[in-house]
MIPA-501179 format. One record per residue (C-alpha): residue number from 1; residue in one letter; x, y, z. Coordinates in steps of 0.5 Angstrom, whole numbers, m for minus. Last residue first. Example, Ala and Ser with C-alpha at 12.3 -4.5 7.8 and 13.67 -1.06 7.14 Angstrom:
% MIPA-501179
seq:2&type:S&X:27&Y:m2&Z:14
seq:1&type:A&X:25&Y:m9&Z:16
***
This chain:
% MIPA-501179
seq:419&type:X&X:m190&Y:m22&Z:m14
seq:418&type:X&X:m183&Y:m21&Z:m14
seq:417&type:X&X:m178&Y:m28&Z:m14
seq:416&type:X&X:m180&Y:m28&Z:m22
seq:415&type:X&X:m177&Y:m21&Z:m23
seq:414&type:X&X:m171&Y:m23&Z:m19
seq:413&type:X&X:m170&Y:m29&Z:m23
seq:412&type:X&X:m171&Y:m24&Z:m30
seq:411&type:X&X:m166&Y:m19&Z:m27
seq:410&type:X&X:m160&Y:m25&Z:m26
seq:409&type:X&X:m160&Y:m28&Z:m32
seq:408&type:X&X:m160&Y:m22&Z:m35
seq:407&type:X&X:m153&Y:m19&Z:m31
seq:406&type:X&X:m150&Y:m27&Z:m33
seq:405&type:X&X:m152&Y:m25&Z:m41
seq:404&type:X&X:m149&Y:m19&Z:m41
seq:403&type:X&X:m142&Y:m22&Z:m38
seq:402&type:X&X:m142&Y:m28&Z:m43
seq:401&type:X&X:m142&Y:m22&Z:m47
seq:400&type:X&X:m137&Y:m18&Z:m45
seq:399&type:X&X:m132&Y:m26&Z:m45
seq:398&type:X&X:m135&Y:m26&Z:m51
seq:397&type:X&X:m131&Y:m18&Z:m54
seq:396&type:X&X:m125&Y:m19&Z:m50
seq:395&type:X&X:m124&Y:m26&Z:m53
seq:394&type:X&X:m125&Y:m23&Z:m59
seq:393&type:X&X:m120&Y:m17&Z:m59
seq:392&type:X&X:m114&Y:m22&Z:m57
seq:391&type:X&X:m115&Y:m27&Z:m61
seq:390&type:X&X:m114&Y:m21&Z:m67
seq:389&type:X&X:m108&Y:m19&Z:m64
seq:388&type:X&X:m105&Y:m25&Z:m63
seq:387&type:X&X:m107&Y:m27&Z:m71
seq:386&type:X&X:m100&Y:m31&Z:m74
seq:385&type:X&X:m99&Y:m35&Z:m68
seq:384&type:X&X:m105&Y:m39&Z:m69
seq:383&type:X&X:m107&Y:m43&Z:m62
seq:382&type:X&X:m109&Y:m36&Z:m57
seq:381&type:X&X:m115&Y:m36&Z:m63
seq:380&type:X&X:m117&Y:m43&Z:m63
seq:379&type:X&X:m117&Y:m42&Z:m55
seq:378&type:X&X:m121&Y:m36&Z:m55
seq:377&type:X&X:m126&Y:m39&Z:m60
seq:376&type:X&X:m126&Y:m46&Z:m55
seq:375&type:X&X:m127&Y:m41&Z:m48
seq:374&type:X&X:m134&Y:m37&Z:m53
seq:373&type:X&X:m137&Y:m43&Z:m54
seq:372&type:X&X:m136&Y:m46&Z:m48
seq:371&type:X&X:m139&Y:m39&Z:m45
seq:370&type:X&X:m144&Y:m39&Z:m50
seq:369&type:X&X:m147&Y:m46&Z:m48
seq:368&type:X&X:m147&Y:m43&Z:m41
seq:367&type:X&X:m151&Y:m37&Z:m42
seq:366&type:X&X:m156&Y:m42&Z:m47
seq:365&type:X&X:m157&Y:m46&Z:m40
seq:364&type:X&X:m159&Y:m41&Z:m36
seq:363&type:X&X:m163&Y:m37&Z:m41
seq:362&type:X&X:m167&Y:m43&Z:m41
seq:361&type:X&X:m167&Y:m44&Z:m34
seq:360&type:X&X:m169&Y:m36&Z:m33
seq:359&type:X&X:m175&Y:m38&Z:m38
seq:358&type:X&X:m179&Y:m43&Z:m34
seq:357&type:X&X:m177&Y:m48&Z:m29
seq:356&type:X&X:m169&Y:m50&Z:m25
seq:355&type:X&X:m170&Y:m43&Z:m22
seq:354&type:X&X:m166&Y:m43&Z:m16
seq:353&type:X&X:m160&Y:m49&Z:m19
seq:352&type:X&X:m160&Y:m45&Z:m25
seq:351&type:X&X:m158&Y:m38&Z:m21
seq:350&type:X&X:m153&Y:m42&Z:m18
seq:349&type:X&X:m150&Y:m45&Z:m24
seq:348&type:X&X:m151&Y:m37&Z:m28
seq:347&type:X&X:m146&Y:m35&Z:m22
seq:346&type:X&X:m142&Y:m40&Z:m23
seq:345&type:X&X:m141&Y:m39&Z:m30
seq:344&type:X&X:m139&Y:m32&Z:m29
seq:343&type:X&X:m133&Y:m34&Z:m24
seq:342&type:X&X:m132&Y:m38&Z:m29
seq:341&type:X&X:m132&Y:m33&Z:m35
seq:340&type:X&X:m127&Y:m29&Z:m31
seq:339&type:X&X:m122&Y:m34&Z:m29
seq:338&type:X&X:m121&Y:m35&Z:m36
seq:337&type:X&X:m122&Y:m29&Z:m38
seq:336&type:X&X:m116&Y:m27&Z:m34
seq:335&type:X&X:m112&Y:m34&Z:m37
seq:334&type:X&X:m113&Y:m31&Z:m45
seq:333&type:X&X:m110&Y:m25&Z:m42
seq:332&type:X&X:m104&Y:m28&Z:m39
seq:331&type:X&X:m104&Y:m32&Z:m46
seq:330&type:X&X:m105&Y:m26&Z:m50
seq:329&type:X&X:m100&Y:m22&Z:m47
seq:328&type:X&X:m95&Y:m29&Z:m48
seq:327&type:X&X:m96&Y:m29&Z:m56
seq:326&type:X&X:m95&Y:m21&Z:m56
seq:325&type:X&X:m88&Y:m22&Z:m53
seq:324&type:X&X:m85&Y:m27&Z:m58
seq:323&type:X&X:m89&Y:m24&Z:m64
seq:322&type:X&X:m85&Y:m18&Z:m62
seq:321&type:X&X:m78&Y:m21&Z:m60
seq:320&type:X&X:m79&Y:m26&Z:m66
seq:319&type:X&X:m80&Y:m20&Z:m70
seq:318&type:X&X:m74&Y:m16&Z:m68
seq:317&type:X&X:m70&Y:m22&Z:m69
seq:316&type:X&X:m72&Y:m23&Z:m76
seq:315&type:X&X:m69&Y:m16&Z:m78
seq:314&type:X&X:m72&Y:m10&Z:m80
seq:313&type:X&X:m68&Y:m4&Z:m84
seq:312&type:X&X:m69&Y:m6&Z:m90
seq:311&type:X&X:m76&Y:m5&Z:m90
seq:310&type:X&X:m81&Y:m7&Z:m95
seq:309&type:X&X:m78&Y:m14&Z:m95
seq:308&type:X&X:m79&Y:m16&Z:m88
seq:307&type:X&X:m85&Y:m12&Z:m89
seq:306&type:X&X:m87&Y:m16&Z:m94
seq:305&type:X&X:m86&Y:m22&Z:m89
seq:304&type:X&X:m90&Y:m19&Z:m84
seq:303&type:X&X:m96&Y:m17&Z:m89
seq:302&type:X&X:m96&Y:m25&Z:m90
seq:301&type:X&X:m96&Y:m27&Z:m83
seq:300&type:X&X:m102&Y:m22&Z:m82
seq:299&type:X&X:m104&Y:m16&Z:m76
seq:298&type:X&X:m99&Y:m11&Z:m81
seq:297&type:X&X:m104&Y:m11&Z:m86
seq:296&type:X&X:m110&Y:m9&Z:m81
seq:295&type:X&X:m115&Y:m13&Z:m81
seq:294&type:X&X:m115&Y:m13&Z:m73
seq:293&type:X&X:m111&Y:m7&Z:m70
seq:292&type:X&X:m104&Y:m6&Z:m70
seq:291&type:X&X:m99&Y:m8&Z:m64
seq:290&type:X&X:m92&Y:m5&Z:m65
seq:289&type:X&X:m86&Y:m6&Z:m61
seq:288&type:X&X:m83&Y:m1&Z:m58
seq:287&type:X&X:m75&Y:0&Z:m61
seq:286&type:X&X:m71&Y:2&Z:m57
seq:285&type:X&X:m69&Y:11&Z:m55
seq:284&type:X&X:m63&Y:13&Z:m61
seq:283&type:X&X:m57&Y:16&Z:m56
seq:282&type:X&X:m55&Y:22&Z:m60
seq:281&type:X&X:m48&Y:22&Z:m65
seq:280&type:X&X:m43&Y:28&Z:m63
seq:279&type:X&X:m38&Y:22&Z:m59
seq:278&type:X&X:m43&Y:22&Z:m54
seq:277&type:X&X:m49&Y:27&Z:m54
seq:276&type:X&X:m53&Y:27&Z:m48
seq:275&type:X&X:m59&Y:21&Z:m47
seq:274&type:X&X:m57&Y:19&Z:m40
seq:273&type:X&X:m55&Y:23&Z:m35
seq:272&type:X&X:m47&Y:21&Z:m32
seq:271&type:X&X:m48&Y:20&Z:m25
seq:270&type:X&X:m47&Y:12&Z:m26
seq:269&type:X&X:m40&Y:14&Z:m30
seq:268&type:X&X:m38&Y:19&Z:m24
seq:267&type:X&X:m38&Y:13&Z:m19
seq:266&type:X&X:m35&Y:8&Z:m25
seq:265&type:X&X:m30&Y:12&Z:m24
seq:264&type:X&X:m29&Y:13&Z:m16
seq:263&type:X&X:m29&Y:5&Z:m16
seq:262&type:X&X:m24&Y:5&Z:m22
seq:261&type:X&X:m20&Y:9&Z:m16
seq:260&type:X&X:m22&Y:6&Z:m10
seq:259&type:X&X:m19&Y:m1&Z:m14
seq:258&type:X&X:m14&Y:2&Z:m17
seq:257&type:X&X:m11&Y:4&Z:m9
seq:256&type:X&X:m13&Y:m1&Z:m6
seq:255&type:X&X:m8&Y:m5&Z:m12
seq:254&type:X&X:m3&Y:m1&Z:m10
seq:253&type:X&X:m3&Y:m2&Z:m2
seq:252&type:X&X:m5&Y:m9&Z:m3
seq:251&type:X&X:3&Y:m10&Z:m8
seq:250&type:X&X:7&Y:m5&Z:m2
seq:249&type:X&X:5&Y:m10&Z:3
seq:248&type:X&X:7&Y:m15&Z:m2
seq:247&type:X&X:14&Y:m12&Z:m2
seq:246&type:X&X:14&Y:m10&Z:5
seq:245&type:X&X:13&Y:m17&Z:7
seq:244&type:X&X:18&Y:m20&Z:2
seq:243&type:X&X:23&Y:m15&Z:5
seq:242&type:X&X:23&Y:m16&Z:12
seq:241&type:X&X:23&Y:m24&Z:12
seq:240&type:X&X:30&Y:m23&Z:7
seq:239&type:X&X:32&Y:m18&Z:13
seq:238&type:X&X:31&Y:m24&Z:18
seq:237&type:X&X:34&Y:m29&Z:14
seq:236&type:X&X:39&Y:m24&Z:13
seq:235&type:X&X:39&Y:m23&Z:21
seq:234&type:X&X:39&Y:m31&Z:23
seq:233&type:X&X:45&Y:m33&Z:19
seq:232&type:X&X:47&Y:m33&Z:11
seq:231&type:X&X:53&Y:m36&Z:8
seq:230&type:X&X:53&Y:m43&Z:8
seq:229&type:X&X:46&Y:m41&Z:4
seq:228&type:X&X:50&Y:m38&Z:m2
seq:227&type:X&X:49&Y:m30&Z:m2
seq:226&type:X&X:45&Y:m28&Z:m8
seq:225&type:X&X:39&Y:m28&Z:m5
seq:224&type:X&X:40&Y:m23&Z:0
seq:223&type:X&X:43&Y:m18&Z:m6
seq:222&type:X&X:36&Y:m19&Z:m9
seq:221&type:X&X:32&Y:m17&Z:m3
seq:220&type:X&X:36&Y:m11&Z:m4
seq:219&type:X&X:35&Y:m9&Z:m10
seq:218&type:X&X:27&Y:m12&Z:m10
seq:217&type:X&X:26&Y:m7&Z:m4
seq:216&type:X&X:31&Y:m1&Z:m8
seq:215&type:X&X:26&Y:m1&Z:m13
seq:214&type:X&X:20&Y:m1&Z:m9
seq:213&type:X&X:21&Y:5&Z:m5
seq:212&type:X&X:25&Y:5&Z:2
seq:211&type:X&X:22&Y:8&Z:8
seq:210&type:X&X:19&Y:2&Z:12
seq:209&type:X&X:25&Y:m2&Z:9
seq:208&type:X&X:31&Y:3&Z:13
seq:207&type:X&X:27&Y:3&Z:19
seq:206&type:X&X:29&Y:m6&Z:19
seq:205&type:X&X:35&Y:m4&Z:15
seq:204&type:X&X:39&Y:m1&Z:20
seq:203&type:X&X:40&Y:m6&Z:26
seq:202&type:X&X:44&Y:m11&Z:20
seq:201&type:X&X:49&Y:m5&Z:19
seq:200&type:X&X:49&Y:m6&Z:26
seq:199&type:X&X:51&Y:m13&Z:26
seq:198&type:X&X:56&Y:m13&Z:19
seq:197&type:X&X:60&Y:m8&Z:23
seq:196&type:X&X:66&Y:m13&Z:25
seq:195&type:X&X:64&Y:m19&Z:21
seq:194&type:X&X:65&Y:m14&Z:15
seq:193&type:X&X:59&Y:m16&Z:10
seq:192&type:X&X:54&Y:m10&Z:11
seq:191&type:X&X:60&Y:m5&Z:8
seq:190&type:X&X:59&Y:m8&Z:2
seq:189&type:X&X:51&Y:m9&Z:4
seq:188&type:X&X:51&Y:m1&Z:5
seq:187&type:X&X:56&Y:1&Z:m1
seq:186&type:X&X:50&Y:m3&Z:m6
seq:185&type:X&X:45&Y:0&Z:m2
seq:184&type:X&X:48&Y:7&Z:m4
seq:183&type:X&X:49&Y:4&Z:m12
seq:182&type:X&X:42&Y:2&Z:m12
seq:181&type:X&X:39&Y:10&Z:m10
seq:180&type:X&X:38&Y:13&Z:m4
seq:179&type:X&X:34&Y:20&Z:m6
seq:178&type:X&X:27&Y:18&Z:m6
seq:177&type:X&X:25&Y:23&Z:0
seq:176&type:X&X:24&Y:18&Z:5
seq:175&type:X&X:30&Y:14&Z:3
seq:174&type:X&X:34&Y:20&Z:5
seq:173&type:X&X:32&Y:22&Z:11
seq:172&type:X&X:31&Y:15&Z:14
seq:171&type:X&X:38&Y:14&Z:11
seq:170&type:X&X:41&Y:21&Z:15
seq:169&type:X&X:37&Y:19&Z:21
seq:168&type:X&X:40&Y:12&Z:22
seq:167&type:X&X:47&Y:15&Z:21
seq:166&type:X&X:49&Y:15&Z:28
seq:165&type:X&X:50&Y:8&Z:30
seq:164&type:X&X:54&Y:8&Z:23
seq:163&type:X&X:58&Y:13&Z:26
seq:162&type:X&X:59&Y:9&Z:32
seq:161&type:X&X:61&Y:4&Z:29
seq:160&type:X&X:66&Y:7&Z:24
seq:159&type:X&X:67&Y:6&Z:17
seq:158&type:X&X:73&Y:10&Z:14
seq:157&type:X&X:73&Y:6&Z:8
seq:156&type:X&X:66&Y:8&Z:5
seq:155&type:X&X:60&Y:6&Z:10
seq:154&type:X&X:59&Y:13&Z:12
seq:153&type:X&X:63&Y:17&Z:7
seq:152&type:X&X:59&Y:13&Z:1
seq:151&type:X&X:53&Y:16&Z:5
seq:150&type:X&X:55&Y:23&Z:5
seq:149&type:X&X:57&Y:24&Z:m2
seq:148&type:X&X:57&Y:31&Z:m2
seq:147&type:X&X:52&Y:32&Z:m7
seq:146&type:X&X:47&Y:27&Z:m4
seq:145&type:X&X:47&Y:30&Z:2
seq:144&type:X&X:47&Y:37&Z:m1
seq:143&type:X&X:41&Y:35&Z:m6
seq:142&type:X&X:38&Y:31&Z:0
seq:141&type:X&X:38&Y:37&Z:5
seq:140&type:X&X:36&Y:42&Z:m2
seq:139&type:X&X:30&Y:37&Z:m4
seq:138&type:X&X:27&Y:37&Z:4
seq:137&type:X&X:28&Y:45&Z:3
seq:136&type:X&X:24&Y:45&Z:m3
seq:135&type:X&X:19&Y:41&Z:0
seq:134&type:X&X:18&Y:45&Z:7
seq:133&type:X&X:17&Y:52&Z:3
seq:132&type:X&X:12&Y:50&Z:m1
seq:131&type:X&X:8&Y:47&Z:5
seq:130&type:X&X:7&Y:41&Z:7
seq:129&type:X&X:0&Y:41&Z:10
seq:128&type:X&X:m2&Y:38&Z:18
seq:127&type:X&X:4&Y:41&Z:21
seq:126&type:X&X:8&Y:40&Z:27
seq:125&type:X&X:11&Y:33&Z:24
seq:124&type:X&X:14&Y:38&Z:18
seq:123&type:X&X:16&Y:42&Z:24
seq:122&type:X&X:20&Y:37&Z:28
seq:121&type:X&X:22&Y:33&Z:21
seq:120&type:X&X:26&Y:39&Z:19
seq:119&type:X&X:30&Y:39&Z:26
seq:118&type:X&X:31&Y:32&Z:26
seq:117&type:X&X:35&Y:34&Z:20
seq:116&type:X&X:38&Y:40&Z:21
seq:115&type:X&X:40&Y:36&Z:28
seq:114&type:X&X:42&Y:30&Z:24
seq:113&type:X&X:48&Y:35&Z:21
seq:112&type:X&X:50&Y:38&Z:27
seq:111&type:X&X:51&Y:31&Z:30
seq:110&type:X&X:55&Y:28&Z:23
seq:109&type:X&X:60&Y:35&Z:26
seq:108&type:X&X:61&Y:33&Z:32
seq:107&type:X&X:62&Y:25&Z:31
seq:106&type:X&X:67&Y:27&Z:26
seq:105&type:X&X:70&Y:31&Z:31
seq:104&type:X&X:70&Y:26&Z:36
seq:103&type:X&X:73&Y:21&Z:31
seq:102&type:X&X:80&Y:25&Z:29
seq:101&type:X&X:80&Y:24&Z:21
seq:100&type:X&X:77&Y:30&Z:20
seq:99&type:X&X:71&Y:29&Z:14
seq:98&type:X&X:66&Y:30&Z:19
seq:97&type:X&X:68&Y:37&Z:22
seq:96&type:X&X:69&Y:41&Z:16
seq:95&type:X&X:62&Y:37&Z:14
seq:94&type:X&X:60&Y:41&Z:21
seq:93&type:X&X:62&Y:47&Z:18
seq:92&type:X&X:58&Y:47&Z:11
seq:91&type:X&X:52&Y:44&Z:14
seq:90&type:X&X:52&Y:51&Z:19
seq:89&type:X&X:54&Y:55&Z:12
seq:88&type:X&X:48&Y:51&Z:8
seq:87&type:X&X:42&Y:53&Z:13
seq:86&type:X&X:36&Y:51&Z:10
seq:85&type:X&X:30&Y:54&Z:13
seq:84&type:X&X:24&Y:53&Z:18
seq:83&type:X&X:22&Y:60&Z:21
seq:82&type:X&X:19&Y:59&Z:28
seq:81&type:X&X:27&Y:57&Z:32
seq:80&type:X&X:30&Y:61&Z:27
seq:79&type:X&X:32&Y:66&Z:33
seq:78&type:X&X:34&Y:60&Z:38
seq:77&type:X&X:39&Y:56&Z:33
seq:76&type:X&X:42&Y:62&Z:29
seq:75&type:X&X:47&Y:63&Z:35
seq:74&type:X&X:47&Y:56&Z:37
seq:73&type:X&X:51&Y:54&Z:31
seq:72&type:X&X:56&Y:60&Z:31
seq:71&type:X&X:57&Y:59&Z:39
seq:70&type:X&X:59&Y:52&Z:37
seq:69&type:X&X:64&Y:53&Z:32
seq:68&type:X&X:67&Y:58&Z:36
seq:67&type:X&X:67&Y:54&Z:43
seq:66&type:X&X:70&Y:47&Z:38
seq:65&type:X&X:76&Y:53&Z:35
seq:64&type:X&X:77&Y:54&Z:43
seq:63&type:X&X:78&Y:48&Z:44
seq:62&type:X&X:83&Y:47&Z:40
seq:61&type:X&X:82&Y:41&Z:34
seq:60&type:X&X:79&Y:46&Z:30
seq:59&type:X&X:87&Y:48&Z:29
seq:58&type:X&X:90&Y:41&Z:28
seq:57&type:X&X:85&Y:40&Z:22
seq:56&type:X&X:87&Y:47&Z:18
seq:55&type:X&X:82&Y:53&Z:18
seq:54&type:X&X:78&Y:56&Z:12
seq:53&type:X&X:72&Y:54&Z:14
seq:52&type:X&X:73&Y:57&Z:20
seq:51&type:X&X:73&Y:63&Z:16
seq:50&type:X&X:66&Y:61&Z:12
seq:49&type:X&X:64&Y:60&Z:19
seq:48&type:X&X:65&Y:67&Z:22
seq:47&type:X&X:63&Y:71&Z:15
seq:46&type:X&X:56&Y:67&Z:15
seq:45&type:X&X:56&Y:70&Z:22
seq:44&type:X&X:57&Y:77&Z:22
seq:43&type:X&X:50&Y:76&Z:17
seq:42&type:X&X:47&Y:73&Z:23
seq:41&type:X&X:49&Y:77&Z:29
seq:40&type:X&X:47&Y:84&Z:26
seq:39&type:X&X:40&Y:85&Z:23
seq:38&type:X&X:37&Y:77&Z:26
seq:37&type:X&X:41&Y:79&Z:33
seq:36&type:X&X:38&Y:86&Z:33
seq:35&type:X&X:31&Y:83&Z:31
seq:34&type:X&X:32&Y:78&Z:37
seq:33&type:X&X:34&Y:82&Z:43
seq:32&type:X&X:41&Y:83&Z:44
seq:31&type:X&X:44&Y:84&Z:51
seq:30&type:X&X:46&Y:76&Z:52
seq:29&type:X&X:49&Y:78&Z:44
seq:28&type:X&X:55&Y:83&Z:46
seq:27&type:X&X:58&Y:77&Z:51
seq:26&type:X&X:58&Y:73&Z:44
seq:25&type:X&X:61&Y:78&Z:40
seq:24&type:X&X:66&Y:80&Z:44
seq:23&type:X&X:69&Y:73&Z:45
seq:22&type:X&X:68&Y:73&Z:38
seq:21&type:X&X:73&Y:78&Z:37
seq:20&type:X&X:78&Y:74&Z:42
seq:19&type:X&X:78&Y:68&Z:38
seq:18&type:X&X:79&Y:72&Z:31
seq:17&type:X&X:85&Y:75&Z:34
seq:16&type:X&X:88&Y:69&Z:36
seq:15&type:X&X:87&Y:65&Z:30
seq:14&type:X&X:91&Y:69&Z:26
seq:13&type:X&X:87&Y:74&Z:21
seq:12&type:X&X:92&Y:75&Z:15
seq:11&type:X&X:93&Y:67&Z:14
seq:10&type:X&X:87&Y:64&Z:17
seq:9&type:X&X:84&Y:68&Z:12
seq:8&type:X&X:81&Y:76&Z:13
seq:7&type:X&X:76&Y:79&Z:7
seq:6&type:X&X:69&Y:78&Z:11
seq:5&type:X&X:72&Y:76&Z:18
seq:4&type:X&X:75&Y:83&Z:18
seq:3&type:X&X:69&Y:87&Z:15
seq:2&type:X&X:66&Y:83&Z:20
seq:1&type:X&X:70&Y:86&Z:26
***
């Protein structure tokens, strides 16, 4: 039977004879399990649909064509029901159906069409990951649909309404795979501006925009304000309020989209090590601003300026730093030994208010003299921009000597008070 499929044609294998062989096979396959029906049914079968193929259109009009056709699409639905793939003899058959020109058989075969659809996206949905295999099967259903010219044979001049009702499954397909062009939308809004059918192509768009790409957004919302305003109604302002939304949709989700990717990046920027080799040149660390002792020649204004010359790579800028940030530890200093020298000099206060009489009062005295001396040297000092760190070792070096007298001061009072 299969040799007679295989090599047989309506004219050499008439149709009753073929009906008969199928009969048979379809009463033999109740009693097979599935390895047998992958390893005998399906290979007779691709012969059985490429014969029928082969038929007239007034002879798939019998129903005994029609049980034919339905017993060869049932027959790899139930085995294949685990394993996705793409079947091009069923697609083949049923657009035998669809290009009749009697409307139940154009209904027939655009069902068996949706159903290849519906099932893929049943098993693309069961599935967290799209595997290979799925992707390249979603490319060969829109390469046949596009190939065939399915969209233009919908809304082309054969339109129906009940084959438009139909269609929605092959338009969402189709746009979600980024396969329906500018020149399929311009057949969709053609056919959108017949009054019979303009209603239902209109209920198409709403499902339709959720799966369009941006370029046939702006394609579409184009040819909405290209009407002139006598001619619109309720559903193209509709449609028109559609589009705009989806578009700047689509606009937020991108600019998402490049924020959290800048983020990511200047995430792995902040991560980087510093002081690694960029561009083959190392990081030099900043320059630490220098303090030399006093009589050194770098502590004078003079030396600064020969420095300024001796070195080419100095700038004034960095000596302003300097100078800049020596003069404000010196000020934070000069107001510590404030703070310290009065504190001394109220002790010596006290201890002079207990002993207003003898040699304790003297020293006293001389402590507090020493200390004014020593607050007006320090204030000179902090005065001359050129000498900071001089002033600096100086008020150190009197605010330790009013600290040393403040101590005697005090054991020559305690030795009085002993007797």
């Amino acid at each position: 039977m299969k040799e007679c499929f295989e090599s047989g044609s309506p004219d050499s294998l008439p149709f009753p004879i073929a009906h008969a062989f199928i009969t048979i096979v379809s009463n033999i396959r109740i009693w097979l399990h599935i390895p047998a029906v992958m390893q005998h049914i399906i290979p007779f079968r691709t012969h059985v649909i490429r014969y029928l193929c082969k038929l007239s259109d007034q002879e798939l009009r019998q129903s005994a064509a029609r049980n034919m056709a339905d017993l060869m699409w049932s027959t790899v639905k139930e085995p294949l029901d685990s394993t996705l793939c793409f079947d091009k003899e069923s697609l083949d058959l049923a657009f035998k159906y669809f290009m009749s020109p009697t409307l139940t058989m154009r209904l027939a075969g655009l069902s068996q069409i949706t159903n290849q659809l519906h099932t893929f996206n049943d098993v693309c949905n069961n599935e967290s990951l799209v595997s290979d295999t799925e992707t390249s099967i979603a490319k060969e259903l829109a390469d046949w649909l596009i190939h065939n010219n399915v969209v233009e044979h919908i809304f082309g001049p054969n339109l129906h309404i009940e084959i438009i009702k139909q269609c929605q499954v092959i338009l969402n397909f189709l746009a979600a795979e980024s396969r329906l062009s500018t020149q399929h939308v311009d057949c969709i809004w053609a056919a959108a501006q017949l009054k019979h059918c303009s209603r239902y192509i209109h209920d198409l768009f709403p499902s339709l925009i959720k799966n369009l790409d941006p370029v046939p957004l702006r394609h579409v919302l184009n040819l909405v304000s290209g009407l002139h305003p006598s001619a619109h109604t309720e559903q193209t302002l509709y449609l028109a309020s559609m589009l705009i939304k989806a578009l700047w949709n689509n606009a937020l989700a991108a600019k998402a989209q490049l924020s959290k990717q800048s983020s990511f990046a200047s995430l792995l920027n902040t991560n980087m090590p510093m002081g690694n080799k960029k561009g083959g040149l190392e990081e030099e660390p900043p320059a630490q601003p220098c303090f030399c002792p006093p009589g050194s020649p770098a502590a004078s204004p003079d030396s600064s300026d020969n420095s300024d010359t001796q070195h080419s790579g100095g700038s004034d800028m960095e000596l302003d730093e300097q100078m800049l940030t020596g003069s404000k530890r010196g000020q934070q200093r000069l107001s510590d030994t404030e703070e310290s020298m009065q504190g001394s000099s109220d002790e010596t206060a006290n201890s002079v208010e207990d002993g207003s009489s003898g040699p304790g009062s003297s020293s006293g005295r001389s402590d507090v003299s020493s200390n004014e001396a020593a607050s007006s040297r320090a204030s000179q000092s902090a005065g001359s921009p050129g000498s900071e760190a001089h002033s600096d070792d100086m008020v150190d070096s009197e605010a330790l000597k009013g600290e040393q007298s403040a101590t005697e001061g005090g054991q020559q009072k305690e030795s009085r008070e002993q007797p």
